[in-house]
N, C-alpha and C positions, 0 to 999 in steps of 0.2 A: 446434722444441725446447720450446715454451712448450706445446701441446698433448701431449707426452708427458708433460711432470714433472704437468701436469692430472690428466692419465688417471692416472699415477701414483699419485699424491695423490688420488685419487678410486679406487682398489683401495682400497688402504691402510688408508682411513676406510669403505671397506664391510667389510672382513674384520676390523678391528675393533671394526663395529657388530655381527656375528655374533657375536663372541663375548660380546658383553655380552647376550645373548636367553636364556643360563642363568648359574644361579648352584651350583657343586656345591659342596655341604658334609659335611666330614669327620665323618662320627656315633661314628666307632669303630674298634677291633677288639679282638674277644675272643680271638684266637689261634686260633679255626678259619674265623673269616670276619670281612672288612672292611665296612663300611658308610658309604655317601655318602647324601645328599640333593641331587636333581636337583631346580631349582626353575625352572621358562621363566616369561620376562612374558607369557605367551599362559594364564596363570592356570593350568599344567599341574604339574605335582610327581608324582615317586614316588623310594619307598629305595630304592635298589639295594643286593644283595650280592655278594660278589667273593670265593668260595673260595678262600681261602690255599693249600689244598695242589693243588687241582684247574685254579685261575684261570678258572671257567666265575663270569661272572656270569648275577645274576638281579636280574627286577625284580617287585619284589613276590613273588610264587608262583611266578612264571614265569623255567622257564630258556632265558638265550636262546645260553647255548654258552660256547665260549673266544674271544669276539669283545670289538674294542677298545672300551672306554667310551663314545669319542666315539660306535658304531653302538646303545649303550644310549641313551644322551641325543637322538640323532635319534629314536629310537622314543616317546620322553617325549615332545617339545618338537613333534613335529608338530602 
């Protein structure tokens, strides 16, 4: 029993060590596109945009579709 609440207790504290590896901040929106800043402690950062009518983001120039933020931010924070 004491070795599962461990392992337990030892997910837990890694899946919320992942999440503290970016920091995303709200830049905006002008009513045709939203704007975050993705920031990783690996010294990494870029804006993304999030078309409002379309929902295709982009990071930087680059669009990478209708895919979820979380697969923008794996692209940033590698």
């Amino acid at each position: 029993m004491k070795k599962i609440t461990i392992i337990s207790l030892l997910t837990l504290t890694l899946l919320n060590a992942e999440e503290l590896e970016k920091e995303i901040r709200y830049l905006g929106n002008d009513g045709i596109q939203e704007s975050h800043e993705i920031i990783c402690t690996n010294a990494n950062s870029a804006v993304i945009t999030i078309n409002n009518n379309t929902k295709e983001i982009s990071i930087g120039t680059n669009n990478i579709g209708s895919k979820m933020i979380d697969v923008a931010v794996q692209q940033i924070c590698r």
